[in-house]
Residue frames as qw, qx, qy, qz and C-alpha x, y, z in Angstrom:
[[0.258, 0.589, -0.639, -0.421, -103.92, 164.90, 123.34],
 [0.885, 0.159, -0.051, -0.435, -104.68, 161.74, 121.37],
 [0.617, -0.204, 0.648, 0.396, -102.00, 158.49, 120.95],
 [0.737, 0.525, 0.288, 0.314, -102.46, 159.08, 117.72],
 [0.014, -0.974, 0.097, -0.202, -101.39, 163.24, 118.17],
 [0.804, -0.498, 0.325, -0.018, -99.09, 161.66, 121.11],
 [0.814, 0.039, 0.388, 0.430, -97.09, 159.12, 119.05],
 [0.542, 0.650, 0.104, 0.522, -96.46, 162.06, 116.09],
 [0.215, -0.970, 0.091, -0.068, -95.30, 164.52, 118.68],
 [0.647, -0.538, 0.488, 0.232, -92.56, 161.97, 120.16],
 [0.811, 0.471, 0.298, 0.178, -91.95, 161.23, 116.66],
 [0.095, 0.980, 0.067, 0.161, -91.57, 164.85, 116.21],
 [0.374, -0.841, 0.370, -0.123, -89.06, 165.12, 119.03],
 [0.844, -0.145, 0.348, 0.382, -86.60, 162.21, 118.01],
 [0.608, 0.532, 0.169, 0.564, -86.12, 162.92, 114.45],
 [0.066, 0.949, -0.166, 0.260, -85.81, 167.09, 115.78],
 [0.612, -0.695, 0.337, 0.171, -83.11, 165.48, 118.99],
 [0.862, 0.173, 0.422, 0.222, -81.49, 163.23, 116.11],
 [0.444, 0.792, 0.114, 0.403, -81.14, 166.22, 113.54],
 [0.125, -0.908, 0.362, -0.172, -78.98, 168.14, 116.54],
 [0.915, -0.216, 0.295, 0.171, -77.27, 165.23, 117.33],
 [0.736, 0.262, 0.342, 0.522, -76.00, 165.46, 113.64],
 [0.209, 0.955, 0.033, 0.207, -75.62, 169.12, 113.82],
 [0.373, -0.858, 0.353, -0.024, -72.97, 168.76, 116.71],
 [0.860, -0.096, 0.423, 0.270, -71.25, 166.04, 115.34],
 [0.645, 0.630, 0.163, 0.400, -70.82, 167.80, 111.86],
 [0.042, -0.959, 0.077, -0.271, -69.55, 170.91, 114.07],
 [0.656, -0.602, 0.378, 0.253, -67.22, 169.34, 116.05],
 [0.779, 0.095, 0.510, 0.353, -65.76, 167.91, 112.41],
 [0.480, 0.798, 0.177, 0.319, -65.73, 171.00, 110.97],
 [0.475, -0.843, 0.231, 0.099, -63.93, 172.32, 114.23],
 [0.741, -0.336, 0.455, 0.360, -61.28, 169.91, 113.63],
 [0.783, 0.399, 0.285, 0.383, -61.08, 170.50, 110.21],
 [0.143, 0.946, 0.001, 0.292, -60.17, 174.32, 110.54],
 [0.595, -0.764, 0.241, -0.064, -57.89, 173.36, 113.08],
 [0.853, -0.070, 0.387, 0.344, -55.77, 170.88, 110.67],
 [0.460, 0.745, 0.298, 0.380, -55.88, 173.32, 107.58],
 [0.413, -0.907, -0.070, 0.042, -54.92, 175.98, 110.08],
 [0.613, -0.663, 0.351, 0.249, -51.97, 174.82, 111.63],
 [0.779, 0.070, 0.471, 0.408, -50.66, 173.05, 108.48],
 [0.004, -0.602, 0.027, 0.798, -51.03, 176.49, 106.74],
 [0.512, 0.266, 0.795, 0.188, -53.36, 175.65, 104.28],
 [0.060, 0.286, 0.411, 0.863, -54.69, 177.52, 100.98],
 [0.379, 0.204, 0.337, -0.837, -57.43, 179.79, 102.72],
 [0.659, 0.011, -0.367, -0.656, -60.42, 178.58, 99.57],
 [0.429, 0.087, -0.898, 0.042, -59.50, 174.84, 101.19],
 [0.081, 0.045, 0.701, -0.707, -61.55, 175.60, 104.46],
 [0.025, -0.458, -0.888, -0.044, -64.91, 174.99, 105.09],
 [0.062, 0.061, 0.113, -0.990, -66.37, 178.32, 104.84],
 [0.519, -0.296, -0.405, -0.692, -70.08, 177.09, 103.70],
 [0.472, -0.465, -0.749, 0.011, -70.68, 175.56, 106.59],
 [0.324, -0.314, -0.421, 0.787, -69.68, 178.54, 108.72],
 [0.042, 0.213, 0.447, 0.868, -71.58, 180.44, 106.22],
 [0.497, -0.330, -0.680, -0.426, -74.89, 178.59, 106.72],
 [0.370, -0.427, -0.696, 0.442, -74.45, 178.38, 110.61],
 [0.317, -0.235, -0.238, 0.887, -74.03, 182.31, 110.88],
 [0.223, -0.069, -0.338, -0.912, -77.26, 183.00, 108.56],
 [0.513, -0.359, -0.659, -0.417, -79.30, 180.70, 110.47],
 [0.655, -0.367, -0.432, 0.500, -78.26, 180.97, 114.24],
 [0.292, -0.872, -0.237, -0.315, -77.38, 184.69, 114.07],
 [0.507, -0.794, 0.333, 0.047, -74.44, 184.24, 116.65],
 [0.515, 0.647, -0.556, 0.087, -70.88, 184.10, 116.39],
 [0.717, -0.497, 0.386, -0.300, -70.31, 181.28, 118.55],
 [0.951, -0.107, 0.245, 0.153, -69.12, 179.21, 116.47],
 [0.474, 0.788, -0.207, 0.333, -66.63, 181.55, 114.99],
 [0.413, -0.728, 0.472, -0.276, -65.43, 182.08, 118.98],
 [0.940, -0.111, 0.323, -0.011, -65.07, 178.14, 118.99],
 [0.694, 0.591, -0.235, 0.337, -63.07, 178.22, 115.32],
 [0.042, 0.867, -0.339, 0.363, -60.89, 180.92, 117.21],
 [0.747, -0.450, 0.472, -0.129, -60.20, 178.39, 120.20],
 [0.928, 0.175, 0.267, 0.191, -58.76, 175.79, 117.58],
 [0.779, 0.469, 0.125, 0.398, -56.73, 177.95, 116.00],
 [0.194, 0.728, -0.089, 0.652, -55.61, 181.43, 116.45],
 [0.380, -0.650, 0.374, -0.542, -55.91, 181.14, 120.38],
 [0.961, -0.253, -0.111, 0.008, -55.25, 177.65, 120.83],
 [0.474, -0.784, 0.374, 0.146, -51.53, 177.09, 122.92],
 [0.832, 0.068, 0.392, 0.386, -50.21, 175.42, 119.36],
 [0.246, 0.828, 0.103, 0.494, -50.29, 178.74, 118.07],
 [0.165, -0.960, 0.137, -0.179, -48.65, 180.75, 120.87],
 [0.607, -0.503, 0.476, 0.390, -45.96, 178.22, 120.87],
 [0.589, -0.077, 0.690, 0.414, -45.85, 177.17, 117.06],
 [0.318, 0.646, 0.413, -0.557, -47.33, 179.79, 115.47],
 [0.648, 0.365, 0.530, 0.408, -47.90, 180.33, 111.81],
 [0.236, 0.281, 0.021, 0.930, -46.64, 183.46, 109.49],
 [0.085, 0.357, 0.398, -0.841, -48.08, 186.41, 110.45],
 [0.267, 0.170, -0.370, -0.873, -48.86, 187.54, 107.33],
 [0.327, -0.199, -0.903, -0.193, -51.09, 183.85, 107.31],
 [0.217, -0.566, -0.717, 0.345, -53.14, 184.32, 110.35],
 [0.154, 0.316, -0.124, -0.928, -53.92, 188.11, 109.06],
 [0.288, -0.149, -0.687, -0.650, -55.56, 186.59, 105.92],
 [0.312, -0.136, -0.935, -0.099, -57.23, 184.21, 108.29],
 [0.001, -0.528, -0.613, 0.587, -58.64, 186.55, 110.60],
 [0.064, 0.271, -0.095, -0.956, -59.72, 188.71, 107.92],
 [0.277, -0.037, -0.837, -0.470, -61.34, 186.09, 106.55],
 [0.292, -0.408, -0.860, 0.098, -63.67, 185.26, 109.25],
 [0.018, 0.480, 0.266, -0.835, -64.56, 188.90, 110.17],
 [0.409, 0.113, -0.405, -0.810, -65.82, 189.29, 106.40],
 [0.275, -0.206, -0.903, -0.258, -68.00, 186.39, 106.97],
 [0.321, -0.472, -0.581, 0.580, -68.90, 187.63, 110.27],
 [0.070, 0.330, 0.039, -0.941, -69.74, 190.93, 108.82],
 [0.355, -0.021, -0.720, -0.595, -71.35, 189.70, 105.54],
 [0.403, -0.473, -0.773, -0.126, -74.10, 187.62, 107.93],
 [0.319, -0.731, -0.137, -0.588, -75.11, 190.80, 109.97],
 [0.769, -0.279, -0.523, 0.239, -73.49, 189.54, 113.34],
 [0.431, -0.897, -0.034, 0.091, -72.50, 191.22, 116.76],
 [0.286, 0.760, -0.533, 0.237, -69.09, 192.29, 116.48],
 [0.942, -0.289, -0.162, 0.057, -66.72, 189.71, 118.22],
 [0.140, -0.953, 0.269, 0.011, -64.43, 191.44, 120.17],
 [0.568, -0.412, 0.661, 0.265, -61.40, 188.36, 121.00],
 [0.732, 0.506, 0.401, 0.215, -61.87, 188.38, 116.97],
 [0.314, 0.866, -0.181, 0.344, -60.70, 191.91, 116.38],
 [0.582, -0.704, 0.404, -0.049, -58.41, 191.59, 119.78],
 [0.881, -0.057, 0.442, 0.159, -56.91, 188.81, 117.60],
 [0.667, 0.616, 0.290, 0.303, -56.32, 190.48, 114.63],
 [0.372, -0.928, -0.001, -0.031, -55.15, 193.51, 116.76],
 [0.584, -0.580, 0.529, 0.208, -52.09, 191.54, 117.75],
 [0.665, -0.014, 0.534, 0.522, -50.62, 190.31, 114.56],
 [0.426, 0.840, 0.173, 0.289, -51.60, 193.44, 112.23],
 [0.081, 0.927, -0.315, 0.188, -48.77, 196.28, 111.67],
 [0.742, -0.530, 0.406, 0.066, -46.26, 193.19, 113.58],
 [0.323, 0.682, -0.561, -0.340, -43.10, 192.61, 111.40],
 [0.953, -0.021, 0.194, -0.233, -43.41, 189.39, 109.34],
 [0.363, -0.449, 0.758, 0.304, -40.02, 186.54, 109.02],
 [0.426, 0.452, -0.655, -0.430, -38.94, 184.81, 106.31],
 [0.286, -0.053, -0.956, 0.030, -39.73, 181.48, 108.51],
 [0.659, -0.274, -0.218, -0.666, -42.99, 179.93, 109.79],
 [0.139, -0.164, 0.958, -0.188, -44.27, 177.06, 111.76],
 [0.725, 0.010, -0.351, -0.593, -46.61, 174.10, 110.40],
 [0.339, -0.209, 0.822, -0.407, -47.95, 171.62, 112.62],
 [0.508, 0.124, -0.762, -0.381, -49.24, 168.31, 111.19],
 [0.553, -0.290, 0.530, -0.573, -51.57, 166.95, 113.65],
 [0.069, 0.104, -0.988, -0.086, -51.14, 163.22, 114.10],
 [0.629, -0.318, -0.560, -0.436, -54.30, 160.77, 114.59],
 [0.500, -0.347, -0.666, 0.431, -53.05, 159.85, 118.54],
 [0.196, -0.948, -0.244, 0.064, -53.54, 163.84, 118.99],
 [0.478, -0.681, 0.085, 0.549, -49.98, 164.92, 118.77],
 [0.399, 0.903, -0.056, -0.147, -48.55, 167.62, 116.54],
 [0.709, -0.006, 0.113, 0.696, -45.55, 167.36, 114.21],
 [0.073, -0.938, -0.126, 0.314, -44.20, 170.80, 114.69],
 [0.746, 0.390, 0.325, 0.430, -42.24, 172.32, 111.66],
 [0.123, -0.744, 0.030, 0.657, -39.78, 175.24, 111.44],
 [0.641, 0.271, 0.488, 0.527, -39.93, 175.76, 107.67],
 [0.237, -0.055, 0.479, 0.844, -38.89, 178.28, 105.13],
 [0.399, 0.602, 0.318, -0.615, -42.33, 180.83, 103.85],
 [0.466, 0.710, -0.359, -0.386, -40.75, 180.82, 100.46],
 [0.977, -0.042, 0.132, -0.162, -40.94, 177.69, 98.49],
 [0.805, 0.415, -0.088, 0.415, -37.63, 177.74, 96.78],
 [0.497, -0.867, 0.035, 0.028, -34.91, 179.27, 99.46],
 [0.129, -0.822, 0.537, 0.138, -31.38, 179.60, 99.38],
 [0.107, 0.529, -0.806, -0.242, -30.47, 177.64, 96.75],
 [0.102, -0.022, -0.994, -0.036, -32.77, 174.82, 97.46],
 [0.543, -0.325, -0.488, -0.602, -36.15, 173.12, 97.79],
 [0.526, 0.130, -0.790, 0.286, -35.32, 171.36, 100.88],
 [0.093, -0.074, -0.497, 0.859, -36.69, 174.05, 103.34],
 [0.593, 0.000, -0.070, -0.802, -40.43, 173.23, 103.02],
 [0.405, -0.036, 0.910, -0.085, -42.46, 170.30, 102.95],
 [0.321, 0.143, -0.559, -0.751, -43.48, 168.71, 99.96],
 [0.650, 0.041, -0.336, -0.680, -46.30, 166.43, 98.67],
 [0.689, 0.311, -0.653, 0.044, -44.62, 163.17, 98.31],
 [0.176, 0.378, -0.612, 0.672, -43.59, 163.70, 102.26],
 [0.561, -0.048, 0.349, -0.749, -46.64, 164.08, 103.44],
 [0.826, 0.219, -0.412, -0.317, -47.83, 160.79, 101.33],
 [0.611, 0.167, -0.747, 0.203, -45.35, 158.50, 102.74],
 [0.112, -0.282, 0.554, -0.775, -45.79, 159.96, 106.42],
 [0.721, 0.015, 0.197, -0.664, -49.44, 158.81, 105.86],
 [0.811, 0.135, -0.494, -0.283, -48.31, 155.48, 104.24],
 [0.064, 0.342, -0.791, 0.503, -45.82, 155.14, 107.33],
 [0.505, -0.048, 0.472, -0.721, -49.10, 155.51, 109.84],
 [0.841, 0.093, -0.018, -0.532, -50.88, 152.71, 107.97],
 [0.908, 0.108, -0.394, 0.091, -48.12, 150.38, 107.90],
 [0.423, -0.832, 0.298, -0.201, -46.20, 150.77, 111.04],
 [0.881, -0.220, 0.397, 0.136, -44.75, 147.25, 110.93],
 [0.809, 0.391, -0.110, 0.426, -42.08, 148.41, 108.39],
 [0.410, 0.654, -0.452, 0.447, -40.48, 150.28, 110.59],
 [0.740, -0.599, 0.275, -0.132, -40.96, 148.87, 114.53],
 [0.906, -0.326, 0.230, 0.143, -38.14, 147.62, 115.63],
 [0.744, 0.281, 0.086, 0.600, -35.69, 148.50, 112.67],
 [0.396, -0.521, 0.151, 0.741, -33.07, 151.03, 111.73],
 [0.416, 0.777, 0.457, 0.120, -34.37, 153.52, 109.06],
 [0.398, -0.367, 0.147, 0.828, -32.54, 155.34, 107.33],
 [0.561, 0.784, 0.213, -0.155, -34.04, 158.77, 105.34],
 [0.589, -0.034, 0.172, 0.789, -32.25, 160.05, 102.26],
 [0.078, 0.164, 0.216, 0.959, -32.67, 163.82, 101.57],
 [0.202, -0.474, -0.780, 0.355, -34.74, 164.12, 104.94],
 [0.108, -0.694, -0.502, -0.505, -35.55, 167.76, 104.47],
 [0.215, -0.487, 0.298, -0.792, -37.36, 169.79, 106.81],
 [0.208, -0.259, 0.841, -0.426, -38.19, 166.72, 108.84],
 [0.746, -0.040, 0.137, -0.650, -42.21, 165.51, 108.57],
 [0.722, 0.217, -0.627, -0.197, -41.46, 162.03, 107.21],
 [0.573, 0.147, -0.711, 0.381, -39.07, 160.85, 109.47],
 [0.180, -0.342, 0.355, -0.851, -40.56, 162.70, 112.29],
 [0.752, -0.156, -0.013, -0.641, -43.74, 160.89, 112.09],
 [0.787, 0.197, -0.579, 0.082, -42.17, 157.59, 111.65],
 [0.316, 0.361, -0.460, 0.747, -40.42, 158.67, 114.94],
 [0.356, -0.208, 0.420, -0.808, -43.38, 159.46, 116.98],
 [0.809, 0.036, 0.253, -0.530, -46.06, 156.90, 115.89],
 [0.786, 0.416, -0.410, -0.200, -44.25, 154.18, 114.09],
 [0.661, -0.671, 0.336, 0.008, -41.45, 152.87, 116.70],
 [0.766, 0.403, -0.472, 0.167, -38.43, 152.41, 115.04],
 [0.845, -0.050, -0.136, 0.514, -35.30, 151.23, 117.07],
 [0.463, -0.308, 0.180, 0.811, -32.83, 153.93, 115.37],
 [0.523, 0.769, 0.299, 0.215, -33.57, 156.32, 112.52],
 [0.372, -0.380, 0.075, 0.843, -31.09, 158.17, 111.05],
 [0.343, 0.908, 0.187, -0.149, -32.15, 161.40, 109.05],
 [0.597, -0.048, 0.361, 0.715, -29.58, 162.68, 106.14],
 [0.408, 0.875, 0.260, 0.019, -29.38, 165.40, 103.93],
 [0.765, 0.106, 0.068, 0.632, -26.63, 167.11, 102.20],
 [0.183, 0.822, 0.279, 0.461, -27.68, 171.00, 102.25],
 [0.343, 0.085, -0.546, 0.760, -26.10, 173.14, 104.93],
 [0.236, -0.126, 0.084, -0.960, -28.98, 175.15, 105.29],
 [0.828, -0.143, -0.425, -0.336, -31.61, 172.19, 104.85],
 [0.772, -0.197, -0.586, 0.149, -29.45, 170.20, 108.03],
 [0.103, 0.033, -0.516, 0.850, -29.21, 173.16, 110.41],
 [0.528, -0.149, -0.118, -0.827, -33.07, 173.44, 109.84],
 [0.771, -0.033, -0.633, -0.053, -33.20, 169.25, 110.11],
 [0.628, 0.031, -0.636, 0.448, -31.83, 169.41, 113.11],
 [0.170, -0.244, 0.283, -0.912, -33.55, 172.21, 114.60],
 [0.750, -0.154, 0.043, -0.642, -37.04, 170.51, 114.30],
 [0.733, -0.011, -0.655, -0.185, -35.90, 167.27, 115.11],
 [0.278, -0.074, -0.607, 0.741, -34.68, 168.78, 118.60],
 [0.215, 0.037, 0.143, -0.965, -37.67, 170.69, 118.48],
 [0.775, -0.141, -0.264, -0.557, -40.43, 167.60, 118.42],
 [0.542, -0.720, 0.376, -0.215, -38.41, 166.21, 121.11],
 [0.994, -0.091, 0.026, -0.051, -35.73, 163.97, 119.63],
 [0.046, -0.804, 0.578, -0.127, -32.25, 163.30, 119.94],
 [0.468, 0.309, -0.803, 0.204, -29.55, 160.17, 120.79],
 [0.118, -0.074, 0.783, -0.606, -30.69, 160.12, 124.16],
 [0.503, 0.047, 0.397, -0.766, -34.33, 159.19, 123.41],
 [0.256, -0.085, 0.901, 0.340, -36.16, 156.41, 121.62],
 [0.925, 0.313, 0.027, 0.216, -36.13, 155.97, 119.37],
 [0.561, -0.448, 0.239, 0.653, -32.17, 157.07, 118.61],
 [0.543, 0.793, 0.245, 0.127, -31.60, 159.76, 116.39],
 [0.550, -0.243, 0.249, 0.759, -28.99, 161.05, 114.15],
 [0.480, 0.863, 0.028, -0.157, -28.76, 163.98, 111.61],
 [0.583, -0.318, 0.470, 0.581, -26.11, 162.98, 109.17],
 [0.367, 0.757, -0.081, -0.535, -25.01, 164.77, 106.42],
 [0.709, -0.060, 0.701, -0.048, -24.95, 162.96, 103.34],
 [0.284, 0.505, -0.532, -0.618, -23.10, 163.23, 99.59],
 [0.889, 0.303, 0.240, -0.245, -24.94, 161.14, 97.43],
 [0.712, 0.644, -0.264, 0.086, -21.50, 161.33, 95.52],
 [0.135, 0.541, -0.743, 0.369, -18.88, 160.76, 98.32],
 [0.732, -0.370, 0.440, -0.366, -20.85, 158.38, 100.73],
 [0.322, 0.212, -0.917, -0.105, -19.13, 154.72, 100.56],
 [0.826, -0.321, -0.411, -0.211, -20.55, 151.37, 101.38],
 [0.244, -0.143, -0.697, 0.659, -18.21, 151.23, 105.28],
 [0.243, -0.003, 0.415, -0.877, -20.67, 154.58, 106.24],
 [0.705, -0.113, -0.308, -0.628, -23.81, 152.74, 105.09],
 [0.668, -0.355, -0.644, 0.112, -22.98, 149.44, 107.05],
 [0.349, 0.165, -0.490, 0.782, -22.21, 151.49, 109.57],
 [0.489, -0.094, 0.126, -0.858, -25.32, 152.92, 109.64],
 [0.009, 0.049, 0.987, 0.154, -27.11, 149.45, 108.79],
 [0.708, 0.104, 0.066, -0.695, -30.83, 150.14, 107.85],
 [0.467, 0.319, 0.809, -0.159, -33.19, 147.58, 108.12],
 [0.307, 0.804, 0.491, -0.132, -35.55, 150.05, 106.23],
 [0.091, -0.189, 0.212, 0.954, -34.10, 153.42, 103.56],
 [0.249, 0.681, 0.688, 0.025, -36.90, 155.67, 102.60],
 [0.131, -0.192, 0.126, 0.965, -36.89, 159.11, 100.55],
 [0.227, 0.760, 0.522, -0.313, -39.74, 161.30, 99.66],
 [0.469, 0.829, 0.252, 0.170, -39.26, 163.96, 96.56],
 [0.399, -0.668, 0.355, 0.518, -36.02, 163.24, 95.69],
 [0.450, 0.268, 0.697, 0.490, -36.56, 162.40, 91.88],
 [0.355, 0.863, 0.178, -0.314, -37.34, 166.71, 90.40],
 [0.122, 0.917, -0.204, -0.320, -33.95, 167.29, 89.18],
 [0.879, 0.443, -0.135, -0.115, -32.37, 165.35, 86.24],
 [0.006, -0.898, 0.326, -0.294, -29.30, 166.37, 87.20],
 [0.270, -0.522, 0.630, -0.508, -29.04, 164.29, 90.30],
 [0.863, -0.160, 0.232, -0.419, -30.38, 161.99, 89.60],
 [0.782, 0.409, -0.436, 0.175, -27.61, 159.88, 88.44],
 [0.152, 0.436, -0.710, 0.532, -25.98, 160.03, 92.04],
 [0.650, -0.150, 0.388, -0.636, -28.89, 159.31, 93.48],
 [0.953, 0.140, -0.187, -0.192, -29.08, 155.76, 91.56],
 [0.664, 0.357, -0.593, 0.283, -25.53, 155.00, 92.11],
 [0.296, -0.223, 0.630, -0.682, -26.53, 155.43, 96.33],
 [0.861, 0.087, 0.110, -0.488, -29.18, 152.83, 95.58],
 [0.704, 0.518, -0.479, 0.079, -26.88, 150.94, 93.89],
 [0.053, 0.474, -0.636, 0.606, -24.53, 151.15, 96.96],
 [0.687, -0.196, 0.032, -0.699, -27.58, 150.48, 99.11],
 [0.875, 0.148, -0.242, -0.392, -28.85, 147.53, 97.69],
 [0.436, 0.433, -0.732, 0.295, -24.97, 145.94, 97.95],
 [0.306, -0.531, 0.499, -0.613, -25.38, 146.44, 101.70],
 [0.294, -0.023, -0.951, 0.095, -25.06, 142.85, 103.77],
 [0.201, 0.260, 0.775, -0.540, -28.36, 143.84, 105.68],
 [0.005, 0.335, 0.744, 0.578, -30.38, 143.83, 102.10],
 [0.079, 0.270, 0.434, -0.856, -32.47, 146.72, 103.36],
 [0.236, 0.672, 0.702, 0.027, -35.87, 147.41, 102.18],
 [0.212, -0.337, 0.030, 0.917, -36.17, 150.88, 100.13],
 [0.263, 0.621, 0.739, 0.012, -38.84, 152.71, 99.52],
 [0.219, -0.093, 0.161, 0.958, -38.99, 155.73, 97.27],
 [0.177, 0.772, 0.591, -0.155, -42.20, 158.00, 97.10],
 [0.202, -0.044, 0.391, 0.897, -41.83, 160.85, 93.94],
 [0.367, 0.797, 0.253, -0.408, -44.88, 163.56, 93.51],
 [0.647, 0.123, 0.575, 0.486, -44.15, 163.36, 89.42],
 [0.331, 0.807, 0.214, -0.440, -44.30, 166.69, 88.15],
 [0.278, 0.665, -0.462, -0.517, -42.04, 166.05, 85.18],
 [0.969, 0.128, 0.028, -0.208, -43.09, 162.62, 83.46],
 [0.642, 0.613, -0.419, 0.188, -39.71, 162.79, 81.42],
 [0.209, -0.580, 0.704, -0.353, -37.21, 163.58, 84.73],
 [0.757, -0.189, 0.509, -0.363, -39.40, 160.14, 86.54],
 [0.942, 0.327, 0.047, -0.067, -39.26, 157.97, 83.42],
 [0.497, 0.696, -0.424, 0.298, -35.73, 158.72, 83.02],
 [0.413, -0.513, 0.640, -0.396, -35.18, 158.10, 86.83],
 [0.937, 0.118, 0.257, -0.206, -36.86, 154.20, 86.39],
 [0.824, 0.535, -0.179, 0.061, -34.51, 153.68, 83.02],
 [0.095, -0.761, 0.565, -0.304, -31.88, 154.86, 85.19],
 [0.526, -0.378, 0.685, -0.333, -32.35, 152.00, 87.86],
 [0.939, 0.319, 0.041, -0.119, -33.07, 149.35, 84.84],
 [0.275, 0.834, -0.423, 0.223, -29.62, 150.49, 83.78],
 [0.315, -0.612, 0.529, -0.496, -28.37, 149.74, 87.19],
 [0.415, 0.018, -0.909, -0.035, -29.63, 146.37, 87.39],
 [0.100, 0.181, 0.732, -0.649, -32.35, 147.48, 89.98],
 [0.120, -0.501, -0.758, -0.399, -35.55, 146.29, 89.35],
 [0.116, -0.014, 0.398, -0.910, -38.94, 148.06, 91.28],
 [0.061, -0.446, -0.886, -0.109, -42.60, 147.38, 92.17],
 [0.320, -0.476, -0.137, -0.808, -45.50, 150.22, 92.18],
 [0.024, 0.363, 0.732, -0.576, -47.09, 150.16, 95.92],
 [0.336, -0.461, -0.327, -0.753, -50.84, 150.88, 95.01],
 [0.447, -0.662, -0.602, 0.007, -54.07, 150.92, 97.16],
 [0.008, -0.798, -0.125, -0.590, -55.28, 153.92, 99.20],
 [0.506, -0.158, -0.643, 0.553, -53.87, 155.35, 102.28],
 [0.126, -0.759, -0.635, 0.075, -55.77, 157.11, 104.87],
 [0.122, 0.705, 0.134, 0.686, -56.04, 161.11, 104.35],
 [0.627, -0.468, -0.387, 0.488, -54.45, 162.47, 107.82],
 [0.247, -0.526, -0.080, 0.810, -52.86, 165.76, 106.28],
 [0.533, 0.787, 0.271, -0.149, -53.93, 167.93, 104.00],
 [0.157, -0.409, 0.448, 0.779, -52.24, 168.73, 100.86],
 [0.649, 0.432, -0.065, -0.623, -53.62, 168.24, 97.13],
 [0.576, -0.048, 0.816, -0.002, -54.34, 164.88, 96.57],
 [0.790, 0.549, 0.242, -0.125, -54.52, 165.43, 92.63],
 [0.034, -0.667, 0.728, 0.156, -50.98, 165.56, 92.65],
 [0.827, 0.357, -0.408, -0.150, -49.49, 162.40, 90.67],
 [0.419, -0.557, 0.708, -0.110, -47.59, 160.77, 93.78],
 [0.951, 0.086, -0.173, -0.240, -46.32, 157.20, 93.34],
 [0.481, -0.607, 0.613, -0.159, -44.36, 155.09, 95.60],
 [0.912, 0.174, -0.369, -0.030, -42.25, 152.03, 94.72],
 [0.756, -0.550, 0.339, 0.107, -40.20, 149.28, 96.20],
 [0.389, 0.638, -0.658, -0.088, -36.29, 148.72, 94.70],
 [0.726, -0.337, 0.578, 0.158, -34.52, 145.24, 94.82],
 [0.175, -0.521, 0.763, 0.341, -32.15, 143.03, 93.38]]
């Protein structure tokens, strides 16, 4: 063989080592991505199906379907925290038609999988797991049906997931302080704050019975409690009966609430607790993040707190994309003061 023949072979053989390089990198990232969508029970179209598409028409083997399966459906977050049934049905059904549709060997721990959750009676609750950036999961007992006894409270919204991710980029508002949420939900906010953010204290609040026996399930159930640190409380909390003793009492440093501005309604109690707030002798910082699906309800919230004598600033700039939800939602986060 010539150096000239020579030099294009090795040529040959970088760019081909180089091009798998970037095949296993993109696979490992698609791994992960089925694994976040997964757990978080995303919309099935939301998944990366063309790449699994493209592997299985060019490769012939279901290997990386077996791999998917490891991330999700057989990983040990799923046989403790496991999503609906009726969810992991779609999802295996979904990956057998793909698996059929590209001419492949039958994969047996595929049907063996599907085996075990078909004809099995599905609940009215689920579990979604929000996988942090250090590697740990926020694990979530929530409600299958968005709207549930009487409330909205027993799910996680948009807005939640927004702040959780603005938390993780600014950590330094809550190390070290007392944080109080209002109308904490099914937990993710305050949770995350909690695991990757170090507060002090945090107290979680909500006023629903059904929304703070759930609060309090998954906040014992992602391991927290008085006895651990941070300290945690679940207090229930009338936006119309709390006074300004139980707020110093609590004393945030920090008050944050996530889509509590849908329901006109309420929102007048909810300003006069800001109001209250604000008073407080440890002039807390309070940040309010609102996924705006009614313009009117939000604009009317703002005029509200003009009213009130509480100004507010718009937090822009972008925060990094950790969970998945639909990020053409209209979120928008602001700061209150005096």
């Amino acid at each position: 063989m010539g150096k000239q023949e020579v030099n294009r072979h090795t040529l040959k053989m970088g760019h081909s080592e180089e091009t798998s390089d970037e095949i296993r990198v993109k696979k490992m990232d698609i791994l992960k991505d089925f694994q976040v969508l997964f757990f978080s029970m995303s919309r099935l179209p939301s998944f990366p199906w063309t790449f699994l598409e493209k592997d299985l028409q060019s490769n012939k083997s279901t290997e990386f379907i077996s791999d998917i399966l490891k991330q999700t459906c057989l990983h040990s977050l799923c046989r403790k925290f496991p999503p609906s049934l009726r969810y992991r049905r779609l999802f295996l059904s979904e990956l057998i038609r793909r698996q059929e549709a590209a001419g492949c060997e039958p994969l047996d721990e595929l049907y063996d999988a599907l085996a075990e959750v078909v004809g099995a009676e599905d609940s009215t609750e689920c579990y979604k797991s929000y996988l942090l950036p250090c590697g740990d999961a926020v694990s979530l007992l929530e409600n299958v049906a968005l709207i549930s006894e009487g409330t909205t409270g027993l799910v996680t919204w948009e807005a939640a997931l927004y702040l959780a991710e603005w938390a993780l980029d600014h950590k330094q508002a809550f190390t070290g302080r007392t944080v109080l949420e209002l109308g904490s939900g099914v937990g993710l906010t305050g949770i995350t704050v909690c695991r990757s953010c170090s507060p002090n204290r945090f107290v979680f609040s909500d006023c629903h019975p059904s929304v703070l026996q759930k609060l309090r399930a998954n906040v014992q159930l992602n391991g927290l409690s008085e006895q651990t640190s941070p300290t945690v409380r679940v207090e229930e909390l009338d936006w119309t009966g709390v006074t300004e003793e139980q707020l110093k009492e609590i004393g945030a440093d920090t008050v944050i609430a996530a889509d509590v501005v849908y329901d006109p309604d309420i929102v007048g109690s909810l300003v006069k607790l800001l109001s209250r707030i604000l008073r407080c002798s440890s002039s807390p910082e309070v940040l309010i993040c609102s996924t705006i699906r009614n313009p009117d309800t939000y604009s009317g919230f703002k005029q509200q707190l003009g009213n009130a004598g509480i100004s507010h600033d718009v937090i822009t700039g972008p925060v990094s994309h950790v969970f998945p939800y639909n990020r053409l939602s209209s979120i928008e986060m602001i700061k209150l003061y005096r």
